[in-house]
C-alpha positions as CSV (number, residue, x, y, z in Angstrom):
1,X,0.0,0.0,0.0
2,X,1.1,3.2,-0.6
3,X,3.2,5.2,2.2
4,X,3.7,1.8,3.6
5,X,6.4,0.5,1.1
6,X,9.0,-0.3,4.7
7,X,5.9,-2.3,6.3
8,X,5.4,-4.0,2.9
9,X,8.9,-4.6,1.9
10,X,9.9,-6.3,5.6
11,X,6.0,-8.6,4.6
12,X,7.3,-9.6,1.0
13,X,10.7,-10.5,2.3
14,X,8.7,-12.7,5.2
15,X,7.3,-14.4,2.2
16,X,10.8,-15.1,0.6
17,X,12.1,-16.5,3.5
18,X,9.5,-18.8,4.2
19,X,9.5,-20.3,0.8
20,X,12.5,-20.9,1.2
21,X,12.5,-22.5,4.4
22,X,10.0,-24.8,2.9
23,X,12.6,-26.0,0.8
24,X,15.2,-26.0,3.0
25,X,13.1,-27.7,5.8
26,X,11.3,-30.6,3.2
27,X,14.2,-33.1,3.6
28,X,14.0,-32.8,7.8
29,X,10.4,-33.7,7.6
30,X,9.7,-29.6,9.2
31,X,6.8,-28.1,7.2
32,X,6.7,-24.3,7.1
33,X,3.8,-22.2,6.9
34,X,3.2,-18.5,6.6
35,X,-0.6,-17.2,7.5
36,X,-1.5,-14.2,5.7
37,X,-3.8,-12.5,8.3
38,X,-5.5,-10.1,6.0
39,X,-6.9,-7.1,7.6
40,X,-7.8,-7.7,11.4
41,X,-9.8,-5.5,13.8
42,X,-7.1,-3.4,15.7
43,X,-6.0,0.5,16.9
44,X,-2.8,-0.8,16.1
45,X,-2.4,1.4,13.0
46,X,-3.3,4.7,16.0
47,X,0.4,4.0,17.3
48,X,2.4,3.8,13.8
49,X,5.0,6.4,14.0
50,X,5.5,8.5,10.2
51,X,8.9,9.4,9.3
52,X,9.5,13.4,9.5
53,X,8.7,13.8,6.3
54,X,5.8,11.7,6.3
55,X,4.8,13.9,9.5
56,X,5.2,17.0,7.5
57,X,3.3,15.5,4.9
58,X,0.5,14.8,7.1
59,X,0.5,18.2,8.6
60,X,0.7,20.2,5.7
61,X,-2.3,20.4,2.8
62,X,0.4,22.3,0.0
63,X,2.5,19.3,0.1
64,X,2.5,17.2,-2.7
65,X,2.0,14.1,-0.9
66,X,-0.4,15.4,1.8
67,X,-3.4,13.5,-0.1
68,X,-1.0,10.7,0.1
69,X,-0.6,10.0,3.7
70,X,-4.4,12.1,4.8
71,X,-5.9,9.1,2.5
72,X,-3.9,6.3,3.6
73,X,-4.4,6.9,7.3
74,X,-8.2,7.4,6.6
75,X,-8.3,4.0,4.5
76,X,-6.4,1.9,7.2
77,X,-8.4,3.7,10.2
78,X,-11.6,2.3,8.2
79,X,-10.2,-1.2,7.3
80,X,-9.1,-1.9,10.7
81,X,-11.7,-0.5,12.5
82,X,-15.0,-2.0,10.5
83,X,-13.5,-5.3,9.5
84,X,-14.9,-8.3,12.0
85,X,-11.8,-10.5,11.9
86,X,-9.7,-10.6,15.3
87,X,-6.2,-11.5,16.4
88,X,-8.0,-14.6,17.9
89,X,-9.8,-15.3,14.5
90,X,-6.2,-15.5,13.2
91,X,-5.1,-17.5,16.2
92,X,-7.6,-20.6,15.3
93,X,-6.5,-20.6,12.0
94,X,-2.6,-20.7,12.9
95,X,-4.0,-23.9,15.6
96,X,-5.8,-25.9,12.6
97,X,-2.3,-25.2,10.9
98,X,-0.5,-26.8,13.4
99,X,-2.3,-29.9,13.7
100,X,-2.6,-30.3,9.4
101,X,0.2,-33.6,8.6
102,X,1.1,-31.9,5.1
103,X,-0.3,-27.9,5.8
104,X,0.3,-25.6,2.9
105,X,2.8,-22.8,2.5
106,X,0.5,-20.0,2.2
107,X,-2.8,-19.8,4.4
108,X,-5.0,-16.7,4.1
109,X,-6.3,-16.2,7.9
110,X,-9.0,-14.3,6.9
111,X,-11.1,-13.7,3.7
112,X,-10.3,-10.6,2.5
113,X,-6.6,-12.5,2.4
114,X,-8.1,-15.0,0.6
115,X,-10.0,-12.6,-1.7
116,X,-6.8,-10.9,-2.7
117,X,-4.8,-14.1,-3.6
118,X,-7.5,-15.4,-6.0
119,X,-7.9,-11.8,-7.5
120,X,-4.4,-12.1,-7.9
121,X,-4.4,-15.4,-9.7
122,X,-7.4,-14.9,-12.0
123,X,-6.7,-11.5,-13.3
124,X,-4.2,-10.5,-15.3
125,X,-1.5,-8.6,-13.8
126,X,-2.3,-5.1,-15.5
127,X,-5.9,-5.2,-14.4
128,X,-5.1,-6.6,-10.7
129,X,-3.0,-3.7,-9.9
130,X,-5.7,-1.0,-11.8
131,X,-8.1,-2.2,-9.7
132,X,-6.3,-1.7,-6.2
133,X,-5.0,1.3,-7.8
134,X,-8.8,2.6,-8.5
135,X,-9.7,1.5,-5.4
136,X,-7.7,4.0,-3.3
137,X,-9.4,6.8,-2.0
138,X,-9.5,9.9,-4.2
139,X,-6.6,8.8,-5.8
140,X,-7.4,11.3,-9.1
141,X,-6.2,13.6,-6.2
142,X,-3.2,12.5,-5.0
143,X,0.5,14.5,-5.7
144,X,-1.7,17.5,-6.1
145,X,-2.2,20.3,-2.9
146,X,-5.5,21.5,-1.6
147,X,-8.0,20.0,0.6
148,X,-9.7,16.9,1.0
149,X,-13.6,17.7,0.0
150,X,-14.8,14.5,-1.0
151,X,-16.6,11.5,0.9
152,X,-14.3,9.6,3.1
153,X,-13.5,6.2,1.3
154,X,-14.5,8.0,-2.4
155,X,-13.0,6.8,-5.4
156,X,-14.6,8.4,-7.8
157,X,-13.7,11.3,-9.9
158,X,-15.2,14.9,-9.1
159,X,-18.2,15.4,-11.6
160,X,-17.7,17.4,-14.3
161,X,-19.7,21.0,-14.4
């Protein structure tokens, strides 16, 4: 996600290392796993600390990526906040896991993770990434200054006079 490229990076290389692992691990008989949790009902994302920059992005509605990191932090507030999935949700998937013989490499721990992955498989590339791209709120208004006018969670372009 955008303004969250560190978070994402340190995720994809958790990925890497667990497919490997899972080759590493086959010959020993030790089966690796990695649960993608998906988006799970916290405040967790009320005590992520922005860069200076990001700070100064944040604070000030001229800066180019002000829309940036004021629609990022709105989007995250609202994922996190209105999805139903729990840490314990996530908990009883990682348990099933455990007890599995032959458990798979990648588990999504909650649907939206699972929604994501098959989107991800089905669609071609090009039209998987316009449509997380599209989906981001107000995004026609993003590396411009000004205000923030629209409805929170809009993704729709302002109509034409």
């Amino acid at each position: 996600m955008p303004t969250l490229s560190i978070y994402s990076a340190s995720k994809f290389a958790l990925e890497g290392a667990s497919e490997a692992l899972w080759y590493e691990m086959r010959p020993f008989g030790v089966r690796v796993s990695l649960v993608r949790p998906g988006f799970i009902h916290s405040d967790g994302f009320r005590k992520v600390r922005f860069t200076a920059q990001g700070q100064r992005a944040l604070a000030d509605p001229s800066d180019p990526y002000h829309a940036h990191y004021a629609n990022m932090d709105e989007l995250i507030e609202g994922l996190l906040t209105l999805t139903f999935y729990t840490p314990r949700d996530v908990a009883e998937t990682i348990l099933d896991l455990i007890e599995k013989k032959n458990p798979p490499l990648w588990v999504a721990g909650t649907l939206d993770a699972y929604l994501f992955d098959v989107l991800r498989r089905v669609l071609p590339a090009g039209l998987y990434h316009r449509l997380l791209y599209g989906g981001l709120p107000r995004i026609w208004r993003w590396g411009q200054s000004g205000d923030l006018n629209s409805g929170p969670f809009s993704s729709m372009p302002p109509k034409k006079k």
